[in-house]
C-alpha positions as CSV (number, residue, x, y, z in Angstrom):
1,X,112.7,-13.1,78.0
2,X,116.3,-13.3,76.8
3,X,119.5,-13.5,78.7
4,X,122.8,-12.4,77.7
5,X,126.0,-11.3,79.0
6,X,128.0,-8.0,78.5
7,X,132.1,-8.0,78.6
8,X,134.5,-5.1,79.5
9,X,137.6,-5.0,80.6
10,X,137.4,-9.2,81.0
11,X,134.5,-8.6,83.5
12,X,131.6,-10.5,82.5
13,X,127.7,-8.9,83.5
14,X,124.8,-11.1,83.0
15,X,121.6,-9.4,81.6
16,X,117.8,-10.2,81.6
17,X,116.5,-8.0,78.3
18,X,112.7,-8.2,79.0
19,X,111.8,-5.3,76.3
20,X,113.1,-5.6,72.6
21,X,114.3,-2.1,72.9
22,X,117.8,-2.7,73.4
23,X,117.7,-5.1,70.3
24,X,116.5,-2.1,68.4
25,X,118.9,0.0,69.7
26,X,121.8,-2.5,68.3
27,X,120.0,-3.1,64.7
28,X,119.4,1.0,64.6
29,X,123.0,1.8,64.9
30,X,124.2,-1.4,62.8
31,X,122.3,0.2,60.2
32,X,124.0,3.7,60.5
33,X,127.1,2.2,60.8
34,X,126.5,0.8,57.5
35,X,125.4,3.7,55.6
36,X,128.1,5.6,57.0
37,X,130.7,3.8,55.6
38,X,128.7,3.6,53.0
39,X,128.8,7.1,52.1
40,X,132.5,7.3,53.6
41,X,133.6,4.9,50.5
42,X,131.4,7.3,47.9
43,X,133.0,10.0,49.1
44,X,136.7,8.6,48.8
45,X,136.1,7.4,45.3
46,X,134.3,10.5,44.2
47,X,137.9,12.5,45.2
48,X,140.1,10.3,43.6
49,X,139.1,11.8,40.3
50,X,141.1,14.5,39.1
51,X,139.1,17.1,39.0
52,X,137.1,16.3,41.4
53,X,137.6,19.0,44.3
């Protein structure tokens, strides 16, 4: 079991996470994240050649 605390709005929530589920949840969307700007960056370079459009 792991405990952990959420912040918003300088209100602090203490959690129990008993499944790893919400750990996958963060890694899954870390890993999007990533690739999007990823392909964000390819696609900015790719249409700063002339010609490219």
């Amino acid at each position: 079991m792991t405990n952990g605390t959420l912040i918003r709005d300088g209100r602090a929530v203490t959690l129990r996470v008993t499944e790893p589920l919400l750990r996958d949840f963060v890694e899954s969307m870390i890993c999007m994240e990533a690739d999007l700007a990823r392909r964000w960056m390819d696609a900015q370079t790719l249409s700063s050649f002339p010609g490219a459009e």
